[in-house]
C-alpha atoms as one frame of an Amber mdcrd trajectory, in Angstrom:
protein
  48.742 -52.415 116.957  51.319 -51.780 114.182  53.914 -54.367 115.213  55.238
 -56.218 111.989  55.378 -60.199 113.289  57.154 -62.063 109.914  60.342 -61.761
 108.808  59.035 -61.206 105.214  57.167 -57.709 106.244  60.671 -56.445 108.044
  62.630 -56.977 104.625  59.644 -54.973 102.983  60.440 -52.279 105.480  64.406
 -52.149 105.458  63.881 -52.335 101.767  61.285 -49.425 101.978  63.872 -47.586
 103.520  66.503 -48.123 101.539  64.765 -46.759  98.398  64.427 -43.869 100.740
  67.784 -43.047 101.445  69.387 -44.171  98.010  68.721 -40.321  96.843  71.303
 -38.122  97.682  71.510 -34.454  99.108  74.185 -33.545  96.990  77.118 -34.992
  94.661  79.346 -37.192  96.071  77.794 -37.654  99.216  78.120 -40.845 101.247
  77.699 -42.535 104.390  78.833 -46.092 106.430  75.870 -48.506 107.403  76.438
 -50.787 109.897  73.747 -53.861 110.297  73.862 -55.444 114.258  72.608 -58.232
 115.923  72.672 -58.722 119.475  71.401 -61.165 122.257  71.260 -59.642 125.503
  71.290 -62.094 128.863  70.361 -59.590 131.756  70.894 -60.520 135.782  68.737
 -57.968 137.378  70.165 -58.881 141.043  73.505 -58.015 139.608  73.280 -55.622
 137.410  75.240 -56.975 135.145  74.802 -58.598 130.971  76.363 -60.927 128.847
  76.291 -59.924 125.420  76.981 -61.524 121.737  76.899 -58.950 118.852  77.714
 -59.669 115.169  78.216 -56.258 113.222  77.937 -55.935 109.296  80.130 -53.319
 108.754  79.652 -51.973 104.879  82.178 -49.113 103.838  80.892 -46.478 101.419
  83.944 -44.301 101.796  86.182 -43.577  99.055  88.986 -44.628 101.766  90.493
 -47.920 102.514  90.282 -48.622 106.495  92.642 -50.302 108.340  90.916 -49.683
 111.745  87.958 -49.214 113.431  86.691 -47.649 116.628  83.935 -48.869 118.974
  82.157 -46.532 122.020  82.065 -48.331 125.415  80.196 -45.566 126.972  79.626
 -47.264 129.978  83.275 -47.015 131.320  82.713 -43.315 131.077  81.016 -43.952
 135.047  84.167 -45.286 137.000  86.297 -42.941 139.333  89.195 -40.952 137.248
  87.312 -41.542 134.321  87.216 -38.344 131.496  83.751 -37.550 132.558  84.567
 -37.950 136.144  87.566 -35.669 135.671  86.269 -33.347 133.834  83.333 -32.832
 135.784  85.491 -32.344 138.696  87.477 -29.518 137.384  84.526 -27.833 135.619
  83.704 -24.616 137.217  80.125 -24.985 136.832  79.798 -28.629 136.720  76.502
 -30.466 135.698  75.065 -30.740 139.347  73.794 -34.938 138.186  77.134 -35.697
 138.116  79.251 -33.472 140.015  81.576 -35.290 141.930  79.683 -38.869 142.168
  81.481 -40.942 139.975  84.476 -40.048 142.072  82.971 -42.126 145.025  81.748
 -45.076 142.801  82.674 -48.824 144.172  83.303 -51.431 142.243  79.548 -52.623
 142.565  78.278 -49.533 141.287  80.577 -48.469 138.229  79.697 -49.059 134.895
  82.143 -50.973 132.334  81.793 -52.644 128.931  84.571 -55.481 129.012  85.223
 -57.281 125.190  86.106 -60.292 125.904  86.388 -61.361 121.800  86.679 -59.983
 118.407  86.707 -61.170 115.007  87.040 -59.614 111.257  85.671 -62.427 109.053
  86.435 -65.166 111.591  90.153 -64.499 112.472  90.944 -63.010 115.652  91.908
 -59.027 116.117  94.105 -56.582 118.354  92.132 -54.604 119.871  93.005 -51.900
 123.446  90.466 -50.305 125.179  91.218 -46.912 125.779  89.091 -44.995 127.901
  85.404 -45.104 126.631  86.963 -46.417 123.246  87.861 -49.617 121.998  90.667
 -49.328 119.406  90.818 -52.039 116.746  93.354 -53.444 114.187  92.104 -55.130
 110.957  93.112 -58.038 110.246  92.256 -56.938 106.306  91.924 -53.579 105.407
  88.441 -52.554 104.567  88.376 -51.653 100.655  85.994 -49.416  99.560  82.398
 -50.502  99.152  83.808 -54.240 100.856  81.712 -55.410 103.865  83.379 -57.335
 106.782  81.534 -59.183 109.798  82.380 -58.493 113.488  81.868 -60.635 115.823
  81.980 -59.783 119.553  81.703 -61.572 123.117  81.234 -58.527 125.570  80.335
 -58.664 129.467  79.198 -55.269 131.264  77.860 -53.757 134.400  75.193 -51.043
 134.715  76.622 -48.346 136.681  74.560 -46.421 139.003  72.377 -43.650 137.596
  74.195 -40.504 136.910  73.795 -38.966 133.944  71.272 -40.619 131.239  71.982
 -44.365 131.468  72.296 -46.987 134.951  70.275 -48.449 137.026  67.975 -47.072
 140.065  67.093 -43.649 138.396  65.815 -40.879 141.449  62.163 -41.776 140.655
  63.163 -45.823 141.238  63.335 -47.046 137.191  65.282 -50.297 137.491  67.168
 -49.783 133.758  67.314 -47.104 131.929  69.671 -48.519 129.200  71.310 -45.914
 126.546  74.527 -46.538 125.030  74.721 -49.880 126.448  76.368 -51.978 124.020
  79.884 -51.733 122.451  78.642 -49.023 119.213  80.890 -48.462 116.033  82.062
 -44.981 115.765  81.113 -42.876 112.751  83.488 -42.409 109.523  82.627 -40.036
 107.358  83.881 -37.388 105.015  86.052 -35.611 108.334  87.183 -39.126 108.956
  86.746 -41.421 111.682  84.345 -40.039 115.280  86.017 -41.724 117.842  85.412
 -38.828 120.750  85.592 -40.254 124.487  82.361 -40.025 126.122  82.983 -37.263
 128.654  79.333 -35.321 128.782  78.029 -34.515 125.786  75.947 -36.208 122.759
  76.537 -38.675 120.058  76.837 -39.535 116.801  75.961 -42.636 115.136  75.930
 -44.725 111.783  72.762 -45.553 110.038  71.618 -49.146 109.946  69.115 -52.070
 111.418  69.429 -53.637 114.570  67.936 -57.235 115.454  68.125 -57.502 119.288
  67.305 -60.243 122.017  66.805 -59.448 125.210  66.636 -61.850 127.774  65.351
 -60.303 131.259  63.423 -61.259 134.106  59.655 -62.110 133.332  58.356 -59.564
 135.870  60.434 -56.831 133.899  58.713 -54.732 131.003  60.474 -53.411 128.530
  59.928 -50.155 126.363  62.427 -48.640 123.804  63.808 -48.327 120.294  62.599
 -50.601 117.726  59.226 -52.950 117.074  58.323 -56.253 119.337  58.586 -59.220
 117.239  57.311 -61.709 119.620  54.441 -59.993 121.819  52.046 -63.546 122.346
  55.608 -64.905 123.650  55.739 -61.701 126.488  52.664 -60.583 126.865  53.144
 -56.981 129.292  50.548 -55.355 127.582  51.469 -55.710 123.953  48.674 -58.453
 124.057  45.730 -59.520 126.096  47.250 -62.985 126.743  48.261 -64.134 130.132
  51.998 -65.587 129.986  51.884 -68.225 132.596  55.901 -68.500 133.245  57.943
 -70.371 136.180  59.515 -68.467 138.498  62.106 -66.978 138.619  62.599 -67.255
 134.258  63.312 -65.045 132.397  61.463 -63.984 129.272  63.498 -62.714 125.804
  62.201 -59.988 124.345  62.575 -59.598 120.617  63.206 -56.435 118.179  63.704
 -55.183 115.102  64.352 -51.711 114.809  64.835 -50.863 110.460  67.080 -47.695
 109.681  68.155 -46.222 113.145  71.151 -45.027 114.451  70.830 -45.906 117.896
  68.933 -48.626 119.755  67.838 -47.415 123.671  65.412 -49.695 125.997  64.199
 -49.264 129.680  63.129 -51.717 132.098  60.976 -51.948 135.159  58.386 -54.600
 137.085  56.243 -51.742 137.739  55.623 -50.178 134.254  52.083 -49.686 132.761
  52.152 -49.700 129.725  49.728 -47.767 127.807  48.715 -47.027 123.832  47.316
 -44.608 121.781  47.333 -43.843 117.884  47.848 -41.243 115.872  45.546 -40.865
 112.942  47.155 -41.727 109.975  50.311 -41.880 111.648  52.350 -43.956 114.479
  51.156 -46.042 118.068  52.199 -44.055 120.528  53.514 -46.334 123.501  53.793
 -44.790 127.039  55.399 -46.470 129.719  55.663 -45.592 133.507  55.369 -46.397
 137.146  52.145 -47.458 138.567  53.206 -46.933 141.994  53.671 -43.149 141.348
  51.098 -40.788 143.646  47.838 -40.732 141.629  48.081 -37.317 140.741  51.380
 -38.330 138.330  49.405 -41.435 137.427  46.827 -38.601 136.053  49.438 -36.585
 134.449  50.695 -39.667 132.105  46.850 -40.029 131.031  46.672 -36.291 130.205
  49.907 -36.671 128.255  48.541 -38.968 125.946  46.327 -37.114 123.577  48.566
 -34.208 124.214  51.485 -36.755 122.519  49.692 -37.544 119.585  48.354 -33.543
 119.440  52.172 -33.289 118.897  52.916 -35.781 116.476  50.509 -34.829 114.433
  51.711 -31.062 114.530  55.670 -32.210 113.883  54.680 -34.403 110.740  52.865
 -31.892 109.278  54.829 -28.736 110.067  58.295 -30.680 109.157  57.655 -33.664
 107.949  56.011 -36.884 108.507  57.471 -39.486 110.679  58.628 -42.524 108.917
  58.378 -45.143 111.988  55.154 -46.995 112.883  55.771 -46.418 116.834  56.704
 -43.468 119.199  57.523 -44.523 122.898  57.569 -42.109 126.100  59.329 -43.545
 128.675  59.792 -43.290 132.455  63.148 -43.322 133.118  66.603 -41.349 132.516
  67.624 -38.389 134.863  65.921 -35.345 132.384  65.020 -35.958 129.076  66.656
 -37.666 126.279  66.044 -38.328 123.090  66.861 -41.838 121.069  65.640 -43.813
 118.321  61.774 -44.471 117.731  61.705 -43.608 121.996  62.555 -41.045 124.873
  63.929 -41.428 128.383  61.999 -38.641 130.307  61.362 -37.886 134.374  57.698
 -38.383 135.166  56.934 -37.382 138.413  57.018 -33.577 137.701  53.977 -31.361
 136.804  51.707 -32.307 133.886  52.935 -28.895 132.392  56.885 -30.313 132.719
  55.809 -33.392 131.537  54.401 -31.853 128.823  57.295 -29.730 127.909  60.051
 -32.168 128.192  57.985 -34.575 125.872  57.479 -31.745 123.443  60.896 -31.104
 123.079  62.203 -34.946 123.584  59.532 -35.761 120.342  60.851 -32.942 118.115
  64.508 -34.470 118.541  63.139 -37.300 116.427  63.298 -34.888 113.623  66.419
 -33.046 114.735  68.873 -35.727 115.734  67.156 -38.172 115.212  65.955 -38.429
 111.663  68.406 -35.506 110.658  71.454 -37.075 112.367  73.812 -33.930 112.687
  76.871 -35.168 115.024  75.706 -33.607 118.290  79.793 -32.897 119.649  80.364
 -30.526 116.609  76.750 -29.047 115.527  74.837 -29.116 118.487  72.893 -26.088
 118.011  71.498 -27.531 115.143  69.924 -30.659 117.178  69.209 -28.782 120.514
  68.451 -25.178 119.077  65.946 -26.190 116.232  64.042 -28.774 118.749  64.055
 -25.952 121.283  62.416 -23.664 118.536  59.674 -26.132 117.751  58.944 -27.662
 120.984  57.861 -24.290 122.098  56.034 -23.653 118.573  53.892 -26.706 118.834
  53.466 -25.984 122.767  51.737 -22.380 121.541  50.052 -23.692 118.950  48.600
 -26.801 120.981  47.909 -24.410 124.078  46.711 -21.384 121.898  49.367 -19.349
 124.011  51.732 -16.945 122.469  54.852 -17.751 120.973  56.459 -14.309 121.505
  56.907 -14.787 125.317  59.349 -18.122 125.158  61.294 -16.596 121.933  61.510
 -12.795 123.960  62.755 -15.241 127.011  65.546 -16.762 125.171  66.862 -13.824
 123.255  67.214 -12.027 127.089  69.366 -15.216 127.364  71.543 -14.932 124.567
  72.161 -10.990 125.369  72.731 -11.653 128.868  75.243 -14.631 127.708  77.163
 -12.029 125.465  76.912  -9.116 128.221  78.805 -12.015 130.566  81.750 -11.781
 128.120  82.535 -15.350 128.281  80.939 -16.580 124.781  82.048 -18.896 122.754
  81.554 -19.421 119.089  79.610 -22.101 118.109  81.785 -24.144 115.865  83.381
 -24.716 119.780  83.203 -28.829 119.584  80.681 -29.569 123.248  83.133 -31.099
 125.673  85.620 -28.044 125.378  83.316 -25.279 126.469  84.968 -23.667 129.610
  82.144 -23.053 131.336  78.978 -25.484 130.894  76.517 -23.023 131.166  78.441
 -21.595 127.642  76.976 -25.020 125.806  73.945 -24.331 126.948  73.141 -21.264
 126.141  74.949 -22.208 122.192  73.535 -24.821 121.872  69.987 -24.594 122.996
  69.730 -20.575 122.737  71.760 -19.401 119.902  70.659 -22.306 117.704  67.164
 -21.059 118.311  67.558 -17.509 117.405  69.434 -19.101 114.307  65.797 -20.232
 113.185  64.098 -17.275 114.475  66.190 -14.886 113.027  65.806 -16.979 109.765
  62.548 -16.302 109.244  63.025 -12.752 109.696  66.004 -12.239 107.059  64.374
 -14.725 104.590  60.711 -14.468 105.638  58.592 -16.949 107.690  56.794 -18.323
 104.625  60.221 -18.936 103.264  61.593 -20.407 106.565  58.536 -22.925 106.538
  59.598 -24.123 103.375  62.692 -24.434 103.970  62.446 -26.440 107.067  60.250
 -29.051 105.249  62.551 -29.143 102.082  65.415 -29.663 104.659  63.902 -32.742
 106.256  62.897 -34.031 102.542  66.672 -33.797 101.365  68.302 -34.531 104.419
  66.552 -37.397 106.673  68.218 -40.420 107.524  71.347 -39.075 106.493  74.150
 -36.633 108.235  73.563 -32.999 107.794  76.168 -30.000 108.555  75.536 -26.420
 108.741  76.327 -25.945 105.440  73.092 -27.946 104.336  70.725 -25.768 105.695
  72.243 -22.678 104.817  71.746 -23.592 101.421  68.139 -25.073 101.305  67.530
 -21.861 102.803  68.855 -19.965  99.715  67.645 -22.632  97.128  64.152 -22.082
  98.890  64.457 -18.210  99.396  66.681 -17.190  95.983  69.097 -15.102  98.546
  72.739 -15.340  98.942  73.190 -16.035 103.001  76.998 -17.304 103.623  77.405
 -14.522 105.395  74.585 -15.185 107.855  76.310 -18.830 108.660  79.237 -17.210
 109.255  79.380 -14.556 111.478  76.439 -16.258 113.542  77.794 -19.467 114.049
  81.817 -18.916 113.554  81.794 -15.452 115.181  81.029 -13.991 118.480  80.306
 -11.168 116.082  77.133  -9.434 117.982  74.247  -7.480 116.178  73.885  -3.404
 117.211  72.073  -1.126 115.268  70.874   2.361 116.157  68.824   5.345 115.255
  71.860   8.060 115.396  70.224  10.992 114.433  66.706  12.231 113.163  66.695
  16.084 111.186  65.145  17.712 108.864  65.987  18.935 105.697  64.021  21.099
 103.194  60.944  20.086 105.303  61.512  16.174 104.902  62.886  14.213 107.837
  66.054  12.617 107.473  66.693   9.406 109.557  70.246   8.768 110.196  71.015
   5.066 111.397  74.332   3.155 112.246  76.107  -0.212 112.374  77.976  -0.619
 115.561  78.270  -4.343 116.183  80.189  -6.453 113.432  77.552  -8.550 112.550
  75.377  -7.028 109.332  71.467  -7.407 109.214  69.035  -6.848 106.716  66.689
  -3.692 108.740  63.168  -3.295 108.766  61.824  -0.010 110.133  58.517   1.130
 111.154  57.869   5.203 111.384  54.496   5.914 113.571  52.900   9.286 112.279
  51.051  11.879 114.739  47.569  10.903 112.644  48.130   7.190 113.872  49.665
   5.667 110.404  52.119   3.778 109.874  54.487   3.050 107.416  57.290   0.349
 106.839  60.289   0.697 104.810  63.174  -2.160 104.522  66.663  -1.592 104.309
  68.072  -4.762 102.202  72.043  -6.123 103.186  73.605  -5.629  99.678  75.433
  -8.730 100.303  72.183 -10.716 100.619  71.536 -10.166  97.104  68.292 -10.129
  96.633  65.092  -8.809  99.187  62.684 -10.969 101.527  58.955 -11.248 100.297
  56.624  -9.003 102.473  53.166  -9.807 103.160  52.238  -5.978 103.366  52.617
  -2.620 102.505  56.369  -1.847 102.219  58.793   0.491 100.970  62.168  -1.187
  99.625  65.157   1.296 100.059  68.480   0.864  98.228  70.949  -1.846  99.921
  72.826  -0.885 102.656  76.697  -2.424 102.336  78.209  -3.845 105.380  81.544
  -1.942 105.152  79.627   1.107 105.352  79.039   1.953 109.752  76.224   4.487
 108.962  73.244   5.034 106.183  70.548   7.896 106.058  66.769   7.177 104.423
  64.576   9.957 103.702  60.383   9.806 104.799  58.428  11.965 103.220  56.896
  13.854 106.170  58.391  16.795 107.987  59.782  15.914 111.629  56.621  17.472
 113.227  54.548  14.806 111.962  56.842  11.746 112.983  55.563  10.033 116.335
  58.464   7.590 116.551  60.730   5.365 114.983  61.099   1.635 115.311  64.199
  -0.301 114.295  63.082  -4.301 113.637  59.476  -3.774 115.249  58.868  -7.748
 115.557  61.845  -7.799 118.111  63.556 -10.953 116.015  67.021  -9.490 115.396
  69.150 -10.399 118.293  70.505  -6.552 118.550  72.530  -6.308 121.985  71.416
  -3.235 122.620  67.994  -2.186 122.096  67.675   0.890 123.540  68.985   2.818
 120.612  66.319   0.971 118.159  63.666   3.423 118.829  63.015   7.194 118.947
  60.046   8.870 120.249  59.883  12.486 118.531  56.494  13.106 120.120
């Protein structure tokens, strides 16, 4: 097992990473790093934790702070709460939480309660607000300075509604995400402090030392690597821990250059391993007392898991940790650092999906840490893409059939006339189903439909070169966009504009087909807003083919083709119609074929294609 045991081999790693992210995307860009270590001392009759947490708090800004912000996303589960409120007026609410926090006693709620904080040693104001903990300096923060917090906390583990508590549906005693008080994220938009009301997070980069002190029977799975496994024994190591009863048992990690530290607990784990060639221990941890059919499903998963890995390092980029958990627990799938929460009592082909797309989130989110409330789509719509990608390519299935699935989504969400644009920050979608679709749907037909403008060579380049320039660091729409035209020589602004700042919809059609001085003349027009490169196919009566490409003058430039093709002159987007000549008289034209792949998201097909025979 790769589990680093000496204090000596965790500087070598932090420092490891540090060379890593010293290189920077772009001039002038910078980011916060916050260093924190907690000890944990968990009652598992009562639910509830003492905590102590001392926070290195470096500031890279350019700014001088006078305040700081801390998520206490636990208090987001207690009756007339933001989430509870919210999810009570929502038309379509999220059926996990619905109207259960309402009807929450005092036993059952969650709550983070600070009981003391320090700057430096000297004693702050600070109001809890909600699911945020507002705090006066005692100093102001000067840029690059560095100022120690030190915290006394107390908290509860509410019930499980929606990703964290206690007592999941499939019986997980602790499933234990955004758990501890976490310092918002300041960056170049200024300080993060969002109240937890649904939706996802964002975090600041740094390494977490954390002691958790639980009840011997317990096993615990989650972010960061053991440092004491001949102390706990649970299947990190053959030994036997002969313990008194009723003690408890600390658990001790290090997790180097994370964002986010997540852990679950149960008596009845197993705890299973497997490696990955050349790349990370894979740690898997569930109930044993599931029916034996599920029991077989979390063996099948495991050389399925590191099938995945293995496909994700090498079609993005290689994962940088030495572990990868899977973990029981939750109430869906979630991803966090080094680990997921999942459901496992499902089919093996649901428990094969969700981990698919849980595992790619430790490239998008996790290792390229775009703040989920404002860029969603490029978290949940890229690990959508290749979670179904390596699912086809694992399965030898067809990747077609999933992307043909969600583009019927996307038109059908536009058709309902209720879309929103995507630069629509998550909690302030009117309907939830919106977000979805957004985030999960449009985000994917943003890569899709990538490849197709740029090419998919191009697109596979540009992914990788992405995760090179951008891991362990923040990136916004704007980053991608332009490794895509670094990688592909083409101007694209106006593809990040009108797909993601627009409800702007693609429509083009075959107006007319006629013939003039014995050569066909095809007649085509822009109806929607939103302008597309066009690639066209024209079927002959003698069974050829031929394929001509229309570029979008504005793109500057053409994609590379990996066939036969005829390049027409540009077609300008202020211009609704344009008219191509073939070289074949209208008898001898079978039909006509606008985009023949199907990967433009054109509303309305039916006027792509003419049959002239």
């Amino acid at each position: 097992m790769k589990y680093p045991y000496s204090n000596i081999f965790n500087l070598f790693i932090v420092f490891l990473v540090t060379i890593k992210i010293s290189a920077q995307p772009h001039p002038g860009y910078w980011q916060q790093h916050v260093d924190y270590t907690m000890e944990i001392d968990m009652d598992v009759e009562t639910y509830q934790y003492q905590g102590v947490q001392k926070l290195v708090y470096t500031n890279n800004s350019p700014d001088v702070l006078n305040r700081i912000f801390y998520h206490l996303y636990f208090n987001a589960f207690q009756p007339g709460s933001e989430m509870d409120a919210r999810s009570q007026a929502s038309p379509d609410p999220d059926s996990r939480i619905g109207n259960r926090i309402s009807g929450l006693k005092p036993d059952e709620i969650g709550y983070i309660k600070v009981t003391s904080l320090k700057q430096n040693g000297i004693d702050l104001n600070y109001e809890t607000v909600g699911t945020i903990l507002e705090v006066s300096l005692a100093s102001p923060l000067k840029p690059g300075e560095q100022a120690t917090f030190d915290m006394l906390f107390n908290a509860q583990v509410p019930i499980q509604i929606r990703r964290s508590g206690r007592n999941n549906s499939e019986g997980v005693a602790l499933s234990m995400s955004q758990w501890y008080p976490k310092l918002a994220e300041y960056d170049f938009e200024g300080w993060h402090a969002d109240p937890y009301i649904e939706r996802e997070f964002h975090g600041v980069w740094g390494n977490f030392d954390v002691k958790i002190a639980i009840d011997k029977d317990y096993t615990i799975g989650g972010t960061g690597y053991l440092q004491n496994p001949d102390e706990i024994g649970h299947g990190y190591t053959s030994r036997d821990v002969k313990s008194p009863k009723n003690e408890k048992l600390t658990w001790h990690f290090v997790a180097p250059n994370v964002h986010d530290f997540t852990w679950a607990a149960d008596p009845e784990y197993i705890h299973d391993i497997a490696q990955v060639p050349d790349g990370p221990t894979l740690h898997f941890f569930y109930k044993s007392n599931m029916p034996k059919g599920k029991l077989e499903n979390w063996k099948n998963l495991q050389p399925k898991a590191i099938e995945l890995m293995q496909f994700f390092s090498e079609t993005i980029g290689k994962y940088p940790y030495d572990q990868y958990s899977v973990i029981q627990g939750g109430d869906g799938g979630m991803e966090y650092g080094m680990c997921t929460l999942i459901l496992g009592e499902g089919t093996f082909n649901g428990l094969f999906g969700v981990t698919a797309h849980e595992m790619a989130h430790s490239w998008f989110q996790f290792l390229l840490a775009t703040n989920e409330l404002k860029y969603y789509w490029m978290d949940e719509g890229f690990t959508e893409y290749y979670g179904e990608l390596a699912e086809s390519v694992i399965f030898n299935t067809d990747f077609s059939i999933p992307t043909q699935k969600v583009y019927n989504r996307y038109i059908n969400y536009v058709r309902s006339g209720v879309e929103q644009p995507q630069t629509t920050q998550a909690d302030r979608f009117y309907f939830r189903s919106s977000y979805s679709v957004s985030s999960y749907y449009k985000g994917y037909i943003f890569l899709s439909q990538l490849g197709y403008i740029i090419g998919e060579e191009n697109l596979n380049k540009t992914i990788k070169k992405y995760f090179e320039d951008f891991k362990f660091k923040h990136p916004i729409p704007n980053d991608i966009m332009r490794t895509a035209e670094k990688v592909s020589g083409l101007d694209l602004e106006w593809y990040l504009t009108d797909w993601t700042q627009t409800t702007n919809t693609i429509d083009y059609g075959i107006k007319s087909v006629e013939e003039i001085n014995g050569v066909a003349n095809i007649n085509l027009e822009r109806i929607g807003l939103m302008p597309m490169p066009l690639d066209i196919q024209v079927e002959y009566t003698d069974g050829s083919k031929e394929l001509f490409y229309i570029p979008l003058q504005m793109m500057r430039g053409e994609k590379p083709s990996d066939q036969p093709i005829t390049v027409l002159k540009d077609w300008a987007w202020a211009y609704p119609v344009y008219s191509f000549e073939v070289n074949r008289s209208i008898k001898e034209i079978n039909s006509i074929i606008i985009d023949p792949k199907g990967l433009m998201a054109d509303i309305n097909t039916s006027n792509n294609r003419v049959q002239q025979n």
